[in-house]
N, C-alpha and C positions, 0 to 999 in steps of 0.2 A: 810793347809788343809781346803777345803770349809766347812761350818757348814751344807750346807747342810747333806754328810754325816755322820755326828755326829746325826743327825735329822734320816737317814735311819738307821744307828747303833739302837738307842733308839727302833724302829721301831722292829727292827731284833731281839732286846734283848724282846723285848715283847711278841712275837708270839714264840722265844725259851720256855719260859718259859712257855708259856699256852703247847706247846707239849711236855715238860720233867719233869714236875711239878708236874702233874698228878701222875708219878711213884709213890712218895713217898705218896698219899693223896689215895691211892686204897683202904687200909684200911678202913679209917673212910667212905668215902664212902660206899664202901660194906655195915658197920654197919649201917648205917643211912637211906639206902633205903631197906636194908634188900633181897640184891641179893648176888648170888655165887661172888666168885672172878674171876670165869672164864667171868661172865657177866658183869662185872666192867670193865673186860680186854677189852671191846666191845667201853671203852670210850678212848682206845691208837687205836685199830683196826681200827675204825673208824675215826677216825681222821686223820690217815695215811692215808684212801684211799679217804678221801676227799679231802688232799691237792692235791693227784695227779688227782683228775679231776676238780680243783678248777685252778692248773697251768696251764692245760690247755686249758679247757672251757672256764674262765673267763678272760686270755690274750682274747683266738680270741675275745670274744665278746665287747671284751674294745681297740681292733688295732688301733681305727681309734681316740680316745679322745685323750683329751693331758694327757699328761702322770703325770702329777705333779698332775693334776683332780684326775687320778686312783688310785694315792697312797693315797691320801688324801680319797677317796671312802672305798678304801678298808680299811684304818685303822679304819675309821666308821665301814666298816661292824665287822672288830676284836672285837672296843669294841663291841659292839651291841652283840656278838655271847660270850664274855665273862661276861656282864652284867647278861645275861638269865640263864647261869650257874651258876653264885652267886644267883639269887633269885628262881633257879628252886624248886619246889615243889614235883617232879618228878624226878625217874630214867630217866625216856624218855625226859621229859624237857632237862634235864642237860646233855646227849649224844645229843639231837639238837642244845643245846647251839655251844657243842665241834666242831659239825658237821659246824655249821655258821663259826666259828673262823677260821675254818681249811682250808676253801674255799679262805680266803686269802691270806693263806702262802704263796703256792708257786706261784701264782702272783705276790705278791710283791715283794718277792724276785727275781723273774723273769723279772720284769720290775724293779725292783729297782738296779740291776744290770748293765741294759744299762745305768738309770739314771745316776747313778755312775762313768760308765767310763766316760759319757759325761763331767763328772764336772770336768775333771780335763785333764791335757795334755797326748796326746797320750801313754806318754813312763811309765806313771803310773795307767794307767787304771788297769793293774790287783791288784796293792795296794791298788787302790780306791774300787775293788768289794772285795779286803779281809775286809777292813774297815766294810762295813756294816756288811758282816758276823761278826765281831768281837762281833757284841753286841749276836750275836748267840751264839758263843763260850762261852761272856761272862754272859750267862744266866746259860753255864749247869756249869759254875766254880762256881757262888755266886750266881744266883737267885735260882736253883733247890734246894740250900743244907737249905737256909734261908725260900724259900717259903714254903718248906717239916716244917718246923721249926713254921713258923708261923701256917700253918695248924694247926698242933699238939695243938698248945701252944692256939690257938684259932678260932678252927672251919676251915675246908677247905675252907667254903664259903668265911672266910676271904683272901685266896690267890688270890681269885676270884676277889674280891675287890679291892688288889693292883694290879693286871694285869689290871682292867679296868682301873685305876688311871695311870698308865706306859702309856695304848693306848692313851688316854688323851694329856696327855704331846707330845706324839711322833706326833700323829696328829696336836696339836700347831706349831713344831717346820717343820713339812713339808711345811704346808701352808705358813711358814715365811719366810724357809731358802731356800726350793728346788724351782730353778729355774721352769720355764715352759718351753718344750720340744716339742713342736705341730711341729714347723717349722725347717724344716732340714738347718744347717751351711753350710759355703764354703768348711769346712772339712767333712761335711757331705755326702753334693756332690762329695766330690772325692771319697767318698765310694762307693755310689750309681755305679759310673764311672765304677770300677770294674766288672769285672766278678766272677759268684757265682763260678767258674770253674776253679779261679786262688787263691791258698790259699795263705795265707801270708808266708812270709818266715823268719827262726826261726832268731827272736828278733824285726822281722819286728812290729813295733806299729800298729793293729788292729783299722779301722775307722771305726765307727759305724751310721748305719744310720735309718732303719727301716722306709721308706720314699719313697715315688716314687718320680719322678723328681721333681714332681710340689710341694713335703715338706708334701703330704698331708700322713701320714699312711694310707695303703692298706691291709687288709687281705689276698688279692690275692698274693700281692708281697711278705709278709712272709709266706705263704704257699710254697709260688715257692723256697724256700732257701733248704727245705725239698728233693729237687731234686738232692742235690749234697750230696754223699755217703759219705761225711766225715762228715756229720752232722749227720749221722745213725751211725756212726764209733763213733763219739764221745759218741754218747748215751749209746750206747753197752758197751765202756769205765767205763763210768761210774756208769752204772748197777753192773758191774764187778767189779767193784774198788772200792766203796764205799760200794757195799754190802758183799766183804768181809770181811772189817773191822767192819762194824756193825754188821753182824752175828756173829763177834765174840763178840765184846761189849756186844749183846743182852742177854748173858748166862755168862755175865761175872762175876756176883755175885758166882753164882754156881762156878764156877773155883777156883774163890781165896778164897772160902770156903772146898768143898769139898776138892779139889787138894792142894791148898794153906794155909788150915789152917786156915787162919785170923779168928778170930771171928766174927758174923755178923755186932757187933757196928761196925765195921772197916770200913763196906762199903759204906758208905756215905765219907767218909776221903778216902777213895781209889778211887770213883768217881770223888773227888774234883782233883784228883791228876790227873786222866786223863782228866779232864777239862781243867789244867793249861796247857796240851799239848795238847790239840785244839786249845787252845789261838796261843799259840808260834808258833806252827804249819798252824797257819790261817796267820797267818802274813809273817811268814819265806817262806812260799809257795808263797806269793804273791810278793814278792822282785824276787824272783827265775822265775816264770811264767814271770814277767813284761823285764826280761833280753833272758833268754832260756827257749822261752815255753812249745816247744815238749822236749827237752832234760832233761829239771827239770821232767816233768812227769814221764817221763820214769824212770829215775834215783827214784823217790820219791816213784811209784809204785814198783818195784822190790824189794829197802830196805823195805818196809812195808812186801813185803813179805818174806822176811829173819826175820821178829822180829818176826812175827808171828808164824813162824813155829820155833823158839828159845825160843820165850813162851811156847810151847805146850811143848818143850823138856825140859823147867828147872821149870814148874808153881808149883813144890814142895819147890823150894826156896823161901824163901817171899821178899828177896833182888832182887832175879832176877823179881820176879814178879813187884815190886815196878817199876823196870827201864822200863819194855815192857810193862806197863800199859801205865808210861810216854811215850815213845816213840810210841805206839797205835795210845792214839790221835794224838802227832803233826805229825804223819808220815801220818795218815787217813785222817787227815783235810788238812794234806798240797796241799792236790792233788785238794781243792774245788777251788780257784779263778783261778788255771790254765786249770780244765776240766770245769770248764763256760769261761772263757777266747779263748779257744779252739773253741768250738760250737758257740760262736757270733761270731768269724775270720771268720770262715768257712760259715756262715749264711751269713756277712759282711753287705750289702744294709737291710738287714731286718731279725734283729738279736734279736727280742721281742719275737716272737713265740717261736725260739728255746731255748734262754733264759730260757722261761717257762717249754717248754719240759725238758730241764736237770733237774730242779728243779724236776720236775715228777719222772726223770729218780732216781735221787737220793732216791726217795719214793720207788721207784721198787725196786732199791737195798736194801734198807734195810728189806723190805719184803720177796725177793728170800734170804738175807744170815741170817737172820730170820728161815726161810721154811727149809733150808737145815743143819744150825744149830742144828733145833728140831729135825730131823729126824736122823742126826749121833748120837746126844742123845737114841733117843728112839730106835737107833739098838742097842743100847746098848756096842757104843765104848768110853764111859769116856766124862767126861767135859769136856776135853782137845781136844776132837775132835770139838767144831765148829773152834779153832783155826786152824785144820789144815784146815777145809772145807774152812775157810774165805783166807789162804794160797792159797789155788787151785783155790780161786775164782778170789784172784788180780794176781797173777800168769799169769791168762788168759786173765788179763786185761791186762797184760805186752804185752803177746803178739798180743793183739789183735789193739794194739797198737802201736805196730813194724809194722805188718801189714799193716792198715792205711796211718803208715807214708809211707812206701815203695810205697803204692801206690801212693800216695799223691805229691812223687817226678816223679815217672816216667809221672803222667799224668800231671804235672806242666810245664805250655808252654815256648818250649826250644826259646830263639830270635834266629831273623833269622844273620846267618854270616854277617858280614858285606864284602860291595863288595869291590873285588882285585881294586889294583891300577895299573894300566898298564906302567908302565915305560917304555918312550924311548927309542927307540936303538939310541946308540951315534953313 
């Protein structure tokens, strides 16, 4: 395993942490600036929608630098946007703080993903992009439960502190371990080679390049990937598939209290439990994408939607809840390095933009199965309904993703016969 991705892990585990960390620290905050909770919530809201115009804004504006530059930029700007939060003085300070950090999520993650496959041979690139997620996953397993813990035990500001201290580190270890990336490979160039018009075929190793011929990054040329409808098919994918699984996460406290009884201590240990199944789940999906990429999706999307809709039927059990909490994350997470996987094949010659874009995409979902979540709430059909709403939502990813594929094969360029041979008459 290169260290560099151990370097993008650290990276990944940091900026989880600054977006899930916050949950548990909403309290003392509130008390400290002396706002509603509803205004507190203004420091999760905003952050969400600055990662999604942060993935995308600040890829295009950074296409053209070398890419090990941008990681190392951008984890400057993380600390920089989590330093201002520890010393804010201010309600408003400390939402612009969140606002700075948030700008480089999903960029990084969005260029640190091609990084990633880069670093390692074709037939493990999608291992390589569960890797960095991993340190994502493994924020929300032990950084969220310990950061919540430090807060408490002394000062939020103090959380703030150790995330700046993480960026630190993560940032050393980029500059040290991640290759530099300006100049496109010989296996780059056969990427380039391809057409945006011929997708890869299932288990085929996806080459990446993000390069026009001459090695240089082009804005124009990852713009142009945006033309081929599987890259709108994938985004759709994944609006649809990961925002059902987090709109149901998002109300999941309510569930396993109201429906399920636990007592509220429970919930931080019921969290942790579905953390361990993003973990498993990030990894298991990226052995699976790296082998059969469309097939594992499909397969991974559908079972999520069987659990889901199996939660909603049993969340009065606390055994059954325990297992489809487990099974939530790893089945929810398992779909991430194969629906980024997916979107850079399909992007192929210039796979940074779109990169980013899913990263976004990911931010929409969670916002629409969020939005539609509250709203089966608020009609007044049981906690148990975001579960079914997130059900109908990966449901649609299934098929919207059969779909896709269908098309995907019929416009996939048939070769031409090969010509008869004429045999002699004796």
């Amino acid at each position: 395993m290169p260290l560099g991705l151990l370097a993008l892990a650290v990276g990944g585990f940091g900026i989880g942490l600054t977006e899930f960390v916050i949950m548990g620290l909403l309290p003392e905050v509130a008390a400290e600036f002396g706002v509603t909770e509803a205004v507190a919530g203004y420091l999760i809201s905003g952050y969400a929608l600055a990662v999604a115009v942060g993935a995308i804004g600040l890829t295009a504006a950074v296409i053209r630098l070398d890419r090990k530059t941008v990681l190392g930029s951008l984890m400057i700007l993380f600390i920089a946007g989590n330093l201002v939060s520890a010393l804010a003085p201010t309600y408003e300070l400390l939402l612009a703080g969140r606002i700075l950090a948030a700008l480089c999520h999903g960029a990084f993650f969005g260029i640190g993903a091609v990084v990633a496959a880069d670093m390692v041979a074709p037939s493990k690139r999608a291992g390589a992009i569960a890797m960095m997620f991993a340190g994502l996953t493994t924020a929300n397993v032990l950084g969220v439960p310990f950061g919540t813990f430090l807060g408490q035990q002394y000062g939020w500001r103090s959380t703030f502190w150790a995330i700046t201290a993480i960026g630190v580190v993560a940032l050393v270890g980029i500059l040290l371990l991640v290759p530099s990336t300006r100049r496109a490979s010989g296996a780059h160039g056969a990427a380039a080679a391809r057409t945006s018009s011929t997708p890869p075929a299932e288990g085929d190793p996806v080459l990446l390049a993000g390069a026009t011929p001459s090695g240089t990054p082009s804005l124009r040329t990852e713009l142009a990937a945006f033309r081929n409808p599987q890259v709108w098919w994938s985004i759709l994918v994944t609006v649809l598939g990961f925002g059902g699984m987090f709109g149901a996460f998002t109300y999941i406290a309510f569930t396993v209290t109201e429906v399920g009884g636990f007592a509220t201590t429970s919930v931080p240990w019921l969290l942790v439990l579905f953390g361990v199944g993003l973990f498993v789940g990030n990894f298991l999906g990226g052995k699976a994408a790296d082998r059969y990429l469309t097939t594992s999706l499909l397969v991974i999307l559908a079972v999520l939607t069987v659990i889901l809709a199996v939660f909603a039927l049993t969340a009065t059990s606390q055994v059954m809840t325990l297992v489809s909490l487990f099974l939530m994350g790893a089945f929810g997470f398992a779909t991430v390095p194969g629906l980024q996987m997916r979107i850079m094949g399909h992007a192929q010659a210039a796979p940074t933009m779109a990169s980013g874009a899913n990263i976004a995409a990911f931010n929409v979902g969670n916002a629409l199965g969020a939005w539609i979540g509250g709203l089966a709430i608020a009609a007044g059909l049981g906690f148990t309904s975001p579960l079914w709403a997130g059900a109908a939502l990966t449901l649609l990813a299934v098929v919207a993703l059969g779909v896709a594929t269908l098309q995907e094969r019929r416009t996939a360029v048939t070769p031409a016969p090969a010509p008869l041979t004429t045999v002699p008459a004796a």
